[in-house]
N, CA, C and O of each residue as an XYZ file, in Angstrom:
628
protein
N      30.164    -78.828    -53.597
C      29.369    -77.624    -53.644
C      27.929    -77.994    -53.998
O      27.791    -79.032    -54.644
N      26.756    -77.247    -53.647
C      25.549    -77.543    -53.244
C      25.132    -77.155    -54.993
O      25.863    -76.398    -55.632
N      23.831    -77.810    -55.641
C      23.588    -77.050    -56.918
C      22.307    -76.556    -56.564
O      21.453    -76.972    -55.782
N      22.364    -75.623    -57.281
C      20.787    -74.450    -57.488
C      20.298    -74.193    -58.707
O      20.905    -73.817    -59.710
N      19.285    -74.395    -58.572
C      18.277    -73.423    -59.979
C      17.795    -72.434    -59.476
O      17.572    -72.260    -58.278
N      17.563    -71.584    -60.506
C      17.575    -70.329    -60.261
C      16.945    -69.435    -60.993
O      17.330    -68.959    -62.061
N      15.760    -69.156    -60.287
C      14.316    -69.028    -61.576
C      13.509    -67.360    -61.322
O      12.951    -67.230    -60.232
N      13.468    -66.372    -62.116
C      13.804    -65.054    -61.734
C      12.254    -64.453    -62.871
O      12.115    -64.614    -64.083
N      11.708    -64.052    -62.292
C      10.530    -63.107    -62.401
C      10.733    -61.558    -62.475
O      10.514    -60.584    -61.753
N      11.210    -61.792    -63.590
C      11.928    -60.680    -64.166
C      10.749    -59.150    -63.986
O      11.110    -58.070    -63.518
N       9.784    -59.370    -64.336
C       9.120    -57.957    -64.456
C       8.666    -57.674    -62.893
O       8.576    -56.520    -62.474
N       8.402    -58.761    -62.113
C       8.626    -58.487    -60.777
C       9.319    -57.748    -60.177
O       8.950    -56.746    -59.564
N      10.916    -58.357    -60.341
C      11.918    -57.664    -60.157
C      12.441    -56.644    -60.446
O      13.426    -56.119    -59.926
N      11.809    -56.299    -61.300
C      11.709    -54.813    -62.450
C      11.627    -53.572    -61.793
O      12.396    -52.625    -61.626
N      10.406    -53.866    -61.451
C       8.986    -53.270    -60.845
C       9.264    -53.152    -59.444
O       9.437    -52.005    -59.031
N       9.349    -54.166    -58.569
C       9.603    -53.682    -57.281
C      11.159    -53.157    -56.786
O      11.436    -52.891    -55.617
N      12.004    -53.078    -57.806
C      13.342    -52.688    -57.521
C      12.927    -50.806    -57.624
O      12.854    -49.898    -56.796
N      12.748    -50.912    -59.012
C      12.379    -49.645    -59.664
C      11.174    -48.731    -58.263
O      11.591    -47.669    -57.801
N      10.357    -49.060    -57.966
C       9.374    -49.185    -56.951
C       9.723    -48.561    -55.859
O       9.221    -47.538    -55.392
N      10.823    -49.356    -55.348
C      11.579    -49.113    -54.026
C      12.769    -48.328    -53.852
O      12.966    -47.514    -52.950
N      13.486    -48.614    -54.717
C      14.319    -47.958    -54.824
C      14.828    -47.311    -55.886
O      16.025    -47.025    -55.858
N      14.255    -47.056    -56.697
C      14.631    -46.052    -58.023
C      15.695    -46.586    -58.665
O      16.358    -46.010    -59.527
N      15.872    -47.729    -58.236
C      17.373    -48.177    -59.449
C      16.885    -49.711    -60.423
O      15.716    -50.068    -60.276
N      17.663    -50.438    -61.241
C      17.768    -51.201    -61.285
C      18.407    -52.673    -61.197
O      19.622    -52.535    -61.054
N      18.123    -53.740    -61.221
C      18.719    -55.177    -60.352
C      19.823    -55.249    -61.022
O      19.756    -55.049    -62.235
N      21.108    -55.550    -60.410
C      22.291    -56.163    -60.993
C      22.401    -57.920    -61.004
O      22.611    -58.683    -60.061
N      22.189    -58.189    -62.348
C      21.826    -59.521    -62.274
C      23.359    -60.127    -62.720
O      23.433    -61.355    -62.719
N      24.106    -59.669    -62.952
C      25.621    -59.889    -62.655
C      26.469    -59.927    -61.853
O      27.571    -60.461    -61.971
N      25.844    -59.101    -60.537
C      26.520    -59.305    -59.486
C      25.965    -60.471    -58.649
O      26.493    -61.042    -57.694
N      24.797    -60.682    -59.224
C      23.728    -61.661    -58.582
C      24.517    -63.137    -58.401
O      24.747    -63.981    -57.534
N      24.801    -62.825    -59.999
C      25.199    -64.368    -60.467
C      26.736    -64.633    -59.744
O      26.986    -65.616    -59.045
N      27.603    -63.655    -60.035
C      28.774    -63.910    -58.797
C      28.581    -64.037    -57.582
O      29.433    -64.729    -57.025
N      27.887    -63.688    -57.025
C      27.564    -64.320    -55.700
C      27.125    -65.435    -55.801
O      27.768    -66.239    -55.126
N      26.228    -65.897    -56.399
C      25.772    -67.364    -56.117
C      26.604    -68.459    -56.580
O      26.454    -69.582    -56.099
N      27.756    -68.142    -57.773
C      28.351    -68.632    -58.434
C      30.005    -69.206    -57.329
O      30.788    -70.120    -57.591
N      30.021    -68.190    -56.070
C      30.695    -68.187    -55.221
C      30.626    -69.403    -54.096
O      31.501    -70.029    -53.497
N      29.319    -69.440    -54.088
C      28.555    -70.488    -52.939
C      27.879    -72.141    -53.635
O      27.918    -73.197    -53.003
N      27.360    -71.998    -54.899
C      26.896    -72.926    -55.628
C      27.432    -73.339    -56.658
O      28.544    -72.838    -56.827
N      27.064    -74.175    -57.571
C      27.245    -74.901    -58.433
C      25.895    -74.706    -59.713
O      25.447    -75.768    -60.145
N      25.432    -73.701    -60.146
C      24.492    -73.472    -60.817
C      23.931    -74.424    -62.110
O      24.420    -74.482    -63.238
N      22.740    -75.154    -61.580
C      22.405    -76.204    -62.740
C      21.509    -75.474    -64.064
O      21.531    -75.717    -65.270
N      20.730    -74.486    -63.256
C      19.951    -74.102    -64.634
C      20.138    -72.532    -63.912
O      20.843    -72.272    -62.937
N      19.465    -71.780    -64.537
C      19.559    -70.371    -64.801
C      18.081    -69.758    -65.407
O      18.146    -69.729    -66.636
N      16.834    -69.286    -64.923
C      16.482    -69.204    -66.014
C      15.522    -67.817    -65.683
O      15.044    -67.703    -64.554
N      15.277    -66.814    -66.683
C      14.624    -65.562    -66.617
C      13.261    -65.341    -67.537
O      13.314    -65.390    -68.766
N      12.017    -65.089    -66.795
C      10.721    -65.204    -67.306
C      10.592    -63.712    -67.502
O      10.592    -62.826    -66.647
N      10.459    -63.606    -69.112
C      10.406    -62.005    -69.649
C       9.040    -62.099    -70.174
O       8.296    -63.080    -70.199
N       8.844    -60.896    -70.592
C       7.965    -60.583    -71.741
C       8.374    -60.252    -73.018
O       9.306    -59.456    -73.135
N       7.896    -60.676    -73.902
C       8.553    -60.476    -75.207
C       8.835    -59.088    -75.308
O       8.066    -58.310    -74.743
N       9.941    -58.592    -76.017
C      10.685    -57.806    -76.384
C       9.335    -56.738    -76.883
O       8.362    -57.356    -77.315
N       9.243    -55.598    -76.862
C       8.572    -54.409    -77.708
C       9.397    -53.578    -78.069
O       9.154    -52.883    -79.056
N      10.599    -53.438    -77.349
C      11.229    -52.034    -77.878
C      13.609    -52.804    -77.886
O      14.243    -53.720    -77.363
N      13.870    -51.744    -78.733
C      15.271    -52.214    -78.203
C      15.910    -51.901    -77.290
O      17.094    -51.596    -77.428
N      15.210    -51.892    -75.953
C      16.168    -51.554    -74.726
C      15.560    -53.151    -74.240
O      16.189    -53.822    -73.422
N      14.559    -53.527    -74.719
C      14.258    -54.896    -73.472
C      15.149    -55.862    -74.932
O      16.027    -56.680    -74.662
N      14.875    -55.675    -75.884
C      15.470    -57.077    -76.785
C      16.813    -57.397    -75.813
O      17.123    -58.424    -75.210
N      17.753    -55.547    -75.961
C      19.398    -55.398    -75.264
C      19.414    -56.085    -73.787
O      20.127    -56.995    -73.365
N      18.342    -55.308    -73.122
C      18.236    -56.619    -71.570
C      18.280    -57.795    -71.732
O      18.969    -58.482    -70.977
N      17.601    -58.320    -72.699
C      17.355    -60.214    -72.440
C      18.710    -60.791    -73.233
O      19.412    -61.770    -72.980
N      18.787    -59.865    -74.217
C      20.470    -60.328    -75.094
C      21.414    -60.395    -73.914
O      22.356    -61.187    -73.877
N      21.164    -59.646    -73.073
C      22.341    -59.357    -72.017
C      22.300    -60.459    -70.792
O      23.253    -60.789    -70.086
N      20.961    -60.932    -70.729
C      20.578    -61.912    -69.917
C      21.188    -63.151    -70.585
O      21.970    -63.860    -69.952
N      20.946    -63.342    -71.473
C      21.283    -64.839    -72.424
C      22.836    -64.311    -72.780
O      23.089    -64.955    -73.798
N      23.928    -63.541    -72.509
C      25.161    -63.761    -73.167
C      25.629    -64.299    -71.243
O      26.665    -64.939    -71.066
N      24.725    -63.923    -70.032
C      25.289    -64.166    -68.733
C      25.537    -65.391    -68.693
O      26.525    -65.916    -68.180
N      24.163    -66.193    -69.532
C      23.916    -67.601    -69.340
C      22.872    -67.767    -68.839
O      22.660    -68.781    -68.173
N      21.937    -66.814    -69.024
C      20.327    -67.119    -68.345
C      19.843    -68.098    -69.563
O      20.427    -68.334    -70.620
N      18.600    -68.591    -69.087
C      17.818    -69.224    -70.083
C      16.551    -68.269    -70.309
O      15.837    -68.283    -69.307
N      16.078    -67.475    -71.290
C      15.283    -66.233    -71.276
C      14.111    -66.544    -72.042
O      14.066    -66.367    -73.260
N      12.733    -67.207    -71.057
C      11.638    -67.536    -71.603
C      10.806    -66.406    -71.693
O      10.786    -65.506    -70.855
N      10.198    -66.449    -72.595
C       9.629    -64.909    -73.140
C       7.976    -65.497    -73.363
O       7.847    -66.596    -73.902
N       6.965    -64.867    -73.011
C       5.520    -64.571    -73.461
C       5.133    -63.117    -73.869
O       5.695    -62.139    -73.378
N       3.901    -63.012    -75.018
C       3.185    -62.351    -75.342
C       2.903    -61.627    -74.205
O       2.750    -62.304    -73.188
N       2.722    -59.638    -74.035
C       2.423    -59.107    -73.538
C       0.789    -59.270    -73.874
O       0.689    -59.059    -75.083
N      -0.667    -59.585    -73.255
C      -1.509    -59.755    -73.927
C      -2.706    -58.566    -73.171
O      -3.121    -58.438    -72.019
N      -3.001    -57.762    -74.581
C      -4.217    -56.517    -73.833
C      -5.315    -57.176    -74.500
O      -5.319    -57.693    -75.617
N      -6.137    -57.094    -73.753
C      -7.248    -57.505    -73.678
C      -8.784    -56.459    -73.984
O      -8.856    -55.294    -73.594
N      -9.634    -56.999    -74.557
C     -10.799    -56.082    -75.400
C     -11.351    -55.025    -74.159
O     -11.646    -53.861    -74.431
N     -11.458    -55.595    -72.717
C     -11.609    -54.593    -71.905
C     -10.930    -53.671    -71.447
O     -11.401    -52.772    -70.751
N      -9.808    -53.765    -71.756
C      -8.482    -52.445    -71.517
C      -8.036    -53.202    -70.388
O      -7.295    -52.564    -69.641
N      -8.364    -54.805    -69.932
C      -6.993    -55.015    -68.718
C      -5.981    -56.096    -69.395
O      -6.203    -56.697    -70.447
N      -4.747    -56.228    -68.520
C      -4.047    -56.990    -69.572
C      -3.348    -58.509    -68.811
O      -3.399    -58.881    -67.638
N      -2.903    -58.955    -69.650
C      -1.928    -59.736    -68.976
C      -0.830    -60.132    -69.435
O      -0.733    -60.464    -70.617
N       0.393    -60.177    -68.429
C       1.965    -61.056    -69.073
C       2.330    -61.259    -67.899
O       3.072    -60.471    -67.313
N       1.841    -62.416    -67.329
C       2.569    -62.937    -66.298
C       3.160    -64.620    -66.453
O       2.882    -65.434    -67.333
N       4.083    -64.782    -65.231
C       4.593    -66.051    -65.770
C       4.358    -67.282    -64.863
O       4.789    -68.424    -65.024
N       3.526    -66.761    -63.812
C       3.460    -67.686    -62.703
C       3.098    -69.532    -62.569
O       3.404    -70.456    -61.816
N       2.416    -69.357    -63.593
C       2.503    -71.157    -64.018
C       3.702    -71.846    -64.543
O       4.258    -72.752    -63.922
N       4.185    -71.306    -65.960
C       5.338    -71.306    -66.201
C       6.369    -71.394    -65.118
O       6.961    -72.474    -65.113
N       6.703    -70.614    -64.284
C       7.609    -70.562    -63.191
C       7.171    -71.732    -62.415
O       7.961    -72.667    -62.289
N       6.055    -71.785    -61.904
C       5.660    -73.545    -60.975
C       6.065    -74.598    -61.790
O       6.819    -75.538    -61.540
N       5.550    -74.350    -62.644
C       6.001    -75.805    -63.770
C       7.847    -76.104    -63.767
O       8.368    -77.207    -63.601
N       8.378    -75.147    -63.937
C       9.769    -75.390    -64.148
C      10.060    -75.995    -62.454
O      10.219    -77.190    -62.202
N      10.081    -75.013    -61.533
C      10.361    -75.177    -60.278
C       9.907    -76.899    -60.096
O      10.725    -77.818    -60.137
N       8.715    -77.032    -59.931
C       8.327    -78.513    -59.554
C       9.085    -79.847    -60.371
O       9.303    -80.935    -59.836
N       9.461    -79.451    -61.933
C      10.137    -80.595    -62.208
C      11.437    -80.441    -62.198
O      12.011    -81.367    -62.771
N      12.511    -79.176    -61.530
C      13.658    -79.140    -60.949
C      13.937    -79.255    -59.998
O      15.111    -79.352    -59.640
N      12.851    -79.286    -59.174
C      13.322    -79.173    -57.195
C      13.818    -80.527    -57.246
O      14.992    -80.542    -56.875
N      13.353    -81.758    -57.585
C      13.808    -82.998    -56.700
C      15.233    -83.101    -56.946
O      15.944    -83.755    -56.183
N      15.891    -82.248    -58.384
C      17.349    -82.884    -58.731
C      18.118    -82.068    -58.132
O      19.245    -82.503    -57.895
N      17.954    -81.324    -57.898
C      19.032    -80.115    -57.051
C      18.797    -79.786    -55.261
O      17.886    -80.012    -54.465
N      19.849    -79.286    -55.199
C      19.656    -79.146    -53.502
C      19.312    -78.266    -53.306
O      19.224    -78.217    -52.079
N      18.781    -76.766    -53.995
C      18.368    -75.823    -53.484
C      17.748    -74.802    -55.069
O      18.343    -74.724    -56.144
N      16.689    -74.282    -54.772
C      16.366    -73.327    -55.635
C      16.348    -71.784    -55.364
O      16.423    -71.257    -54.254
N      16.281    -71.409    -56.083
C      16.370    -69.922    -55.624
C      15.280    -69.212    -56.372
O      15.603    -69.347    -57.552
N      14.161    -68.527    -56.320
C      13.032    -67.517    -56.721
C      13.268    -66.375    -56.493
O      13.384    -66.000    -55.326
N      13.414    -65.455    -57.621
C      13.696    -63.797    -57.211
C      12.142    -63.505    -58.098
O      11.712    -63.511    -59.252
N      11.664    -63.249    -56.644
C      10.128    -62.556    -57.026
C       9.587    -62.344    -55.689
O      10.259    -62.854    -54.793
N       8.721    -61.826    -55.398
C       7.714    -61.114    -53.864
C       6.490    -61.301    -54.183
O       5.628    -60.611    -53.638
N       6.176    -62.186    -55.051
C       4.876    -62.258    -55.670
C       4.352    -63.559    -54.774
O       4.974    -64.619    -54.856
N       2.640    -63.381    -53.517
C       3.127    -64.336    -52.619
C       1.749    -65.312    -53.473
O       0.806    -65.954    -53.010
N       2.001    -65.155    -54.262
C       1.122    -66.445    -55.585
C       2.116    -67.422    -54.867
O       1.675    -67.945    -53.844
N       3.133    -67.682    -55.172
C       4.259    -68.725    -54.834
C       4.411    -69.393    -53.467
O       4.915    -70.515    -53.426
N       3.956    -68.699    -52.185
C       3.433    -69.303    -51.064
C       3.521    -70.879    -51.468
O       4.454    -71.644    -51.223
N       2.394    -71.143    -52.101
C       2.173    -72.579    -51.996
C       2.764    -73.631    -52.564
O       2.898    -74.768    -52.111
N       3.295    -72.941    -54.130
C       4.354    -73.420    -54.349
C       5.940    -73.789    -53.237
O       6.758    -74.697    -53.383
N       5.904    -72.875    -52.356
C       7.189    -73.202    -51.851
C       7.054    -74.472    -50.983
O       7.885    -75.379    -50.946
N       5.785    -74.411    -50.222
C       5.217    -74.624    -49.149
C       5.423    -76.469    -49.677
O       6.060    -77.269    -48.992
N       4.770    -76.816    -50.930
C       5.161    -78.185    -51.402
C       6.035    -78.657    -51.841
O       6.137    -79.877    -51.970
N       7.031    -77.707    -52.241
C       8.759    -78.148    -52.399
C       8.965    -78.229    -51.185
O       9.714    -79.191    -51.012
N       8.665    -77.653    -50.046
C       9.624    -77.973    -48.723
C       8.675    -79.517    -48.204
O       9.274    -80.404    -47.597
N       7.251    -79.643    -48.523
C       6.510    -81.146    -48.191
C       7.470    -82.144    -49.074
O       7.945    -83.209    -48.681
N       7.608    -81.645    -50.135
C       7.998    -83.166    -51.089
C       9.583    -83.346    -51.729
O      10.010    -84.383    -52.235
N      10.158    -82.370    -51.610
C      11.313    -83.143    -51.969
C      12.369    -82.377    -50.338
O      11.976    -81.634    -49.439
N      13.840    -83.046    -50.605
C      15.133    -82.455    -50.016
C      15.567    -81.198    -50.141
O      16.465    -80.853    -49.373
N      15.006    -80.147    -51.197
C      15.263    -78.826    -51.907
C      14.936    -77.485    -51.120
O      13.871    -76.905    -50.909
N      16.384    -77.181    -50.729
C      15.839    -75.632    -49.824
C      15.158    -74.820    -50.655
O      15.571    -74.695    -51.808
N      14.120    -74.198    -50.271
C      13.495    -72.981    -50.813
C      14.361    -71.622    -50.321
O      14.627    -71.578    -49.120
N      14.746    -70.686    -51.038
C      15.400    -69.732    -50.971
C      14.722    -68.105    -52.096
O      15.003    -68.065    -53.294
N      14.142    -67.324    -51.638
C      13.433    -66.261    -52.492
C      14.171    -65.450    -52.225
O      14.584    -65.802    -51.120
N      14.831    -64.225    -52.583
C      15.226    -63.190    -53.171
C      14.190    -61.597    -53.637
O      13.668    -61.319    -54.717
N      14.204    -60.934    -52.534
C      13.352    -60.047    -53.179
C      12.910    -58.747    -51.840
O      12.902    -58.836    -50.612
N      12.556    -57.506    -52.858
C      12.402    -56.018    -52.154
C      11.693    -56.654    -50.848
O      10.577    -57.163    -50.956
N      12.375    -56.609    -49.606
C      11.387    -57.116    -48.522
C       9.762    -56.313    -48.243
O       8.710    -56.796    -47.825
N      10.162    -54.706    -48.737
C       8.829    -54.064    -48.434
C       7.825    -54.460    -49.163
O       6.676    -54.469    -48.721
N       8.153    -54.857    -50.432
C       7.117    -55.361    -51.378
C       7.052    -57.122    -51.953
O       6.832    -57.552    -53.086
N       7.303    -57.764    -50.828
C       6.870    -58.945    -50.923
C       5.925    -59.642    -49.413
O       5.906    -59.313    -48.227
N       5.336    -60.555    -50.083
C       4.243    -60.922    -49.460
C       4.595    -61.817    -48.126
O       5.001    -62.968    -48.283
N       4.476    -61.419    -47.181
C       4.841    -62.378    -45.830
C       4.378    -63.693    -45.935
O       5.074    -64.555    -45.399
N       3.333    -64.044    -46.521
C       3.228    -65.417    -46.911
C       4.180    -66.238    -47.392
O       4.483    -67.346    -46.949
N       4.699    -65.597    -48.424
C       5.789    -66.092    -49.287
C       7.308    -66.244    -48.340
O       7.903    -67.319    -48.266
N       7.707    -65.186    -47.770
C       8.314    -65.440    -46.851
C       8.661    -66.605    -46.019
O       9.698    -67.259    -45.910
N       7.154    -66.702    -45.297
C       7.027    -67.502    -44.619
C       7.168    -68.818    -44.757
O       7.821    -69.600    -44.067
N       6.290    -69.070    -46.013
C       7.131    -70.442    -46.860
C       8.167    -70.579    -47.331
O       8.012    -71.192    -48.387
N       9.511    -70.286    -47.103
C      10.547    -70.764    -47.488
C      11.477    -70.763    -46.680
O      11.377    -69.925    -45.783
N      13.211    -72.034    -46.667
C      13.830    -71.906    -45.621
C      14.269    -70.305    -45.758
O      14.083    -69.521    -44.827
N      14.724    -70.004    -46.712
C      15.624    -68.567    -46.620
C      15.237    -67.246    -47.328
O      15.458    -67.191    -48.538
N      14.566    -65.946    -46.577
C      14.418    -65.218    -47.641
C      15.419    -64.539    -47.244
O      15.701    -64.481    -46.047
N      16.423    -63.646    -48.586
C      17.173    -62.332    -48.942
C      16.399    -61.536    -49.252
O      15.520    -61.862    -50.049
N      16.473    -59.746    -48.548
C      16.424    -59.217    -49.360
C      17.494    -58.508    -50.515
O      18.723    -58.447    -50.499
N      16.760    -58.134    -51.257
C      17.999    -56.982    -51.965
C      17.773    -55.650    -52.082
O      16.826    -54.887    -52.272
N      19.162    -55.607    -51.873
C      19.566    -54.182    -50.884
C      21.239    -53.945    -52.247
O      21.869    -54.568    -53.102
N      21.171    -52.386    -51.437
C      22.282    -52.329    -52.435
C      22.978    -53.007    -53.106
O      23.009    -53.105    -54.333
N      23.706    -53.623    -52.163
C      24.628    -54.775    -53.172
C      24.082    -54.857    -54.681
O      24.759    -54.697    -55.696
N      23.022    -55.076    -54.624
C      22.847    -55.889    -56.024
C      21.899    -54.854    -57.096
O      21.329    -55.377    -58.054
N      21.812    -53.691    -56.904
C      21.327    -52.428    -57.597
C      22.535    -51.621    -58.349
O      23.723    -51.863    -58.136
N      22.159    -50.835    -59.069
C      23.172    -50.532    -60.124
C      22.863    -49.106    -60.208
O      23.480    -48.386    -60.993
């Protein structure tokens, strides 16, 4: 069986589920499916730190699945814009996991990652595989990778 990492942009996924379709991601059914086809080496979910107890209960719920649940500072800023994103973080992990595994998987539409994919498919053996609301992800991103899914019922709750 083939192994995957499996690296998930959580407020992405949040956001464009919620977005599109008024529900939210079943990241349990997620994991049985892939768990069906692969051999899962890492697991891992880029949050924002906890503010209230419905996200602490999400990421508790993420980490009892077996995610690995990296968390940053939501950060507002003196001009009223803000930031909590994870997109370096996420390259960083991706680039020093692609060469050991045969395939990764990105659940995000965010087409920042374009180029990221674009040099996992130049430099190592590692299928690129993204996951994500097709209306609200970036055809770039798409385009760079062997396989995009979207998600569609199945995996909404």
């Amino acid at each position: 069986m083939n192994t995957l990492a499996v690296f998930v942009d959580v407020q992405n996924i949040y956001y464009t589920c919620r977005q599109a379709y008024g529900k939210s991601f079943n990241y349990r059914q997620l994991l049985k499916n892939l768990q069906q086809k692969y051999t899962i080496s890492s697991i891992t979910a880029y949050a924002i730190a906890p503010k209230d107890d419905g996200q602490t209960k999400f990421q508790d719920a993420l980490k009892h699945m077996g995610f690995n649940v990296k968390t940053k500072p939501y950060i507002q800023r003196s001009d009223g814009s803000a930031k909590g994103d994870w997109d370096v973080g996420i390259t960083i992990d991706i680039l020093e996991l692609a060469p050991d595994v045969d395939a990764i998987l990105l659940l995000s539409g965010d087409g920042d990652f374009d180029l990221l994919m674009q040099k996992i498919n130049q430099k190592t053996h590692c299928e690129t595989h993204v996951l994500s609301v097709i209306d609200l992800t970036a055809k770039s991103l798409i385009d760079s990778c062997h396989q995009h899914q979207a998600i569609d019922s199945s995996l909404l709750f």
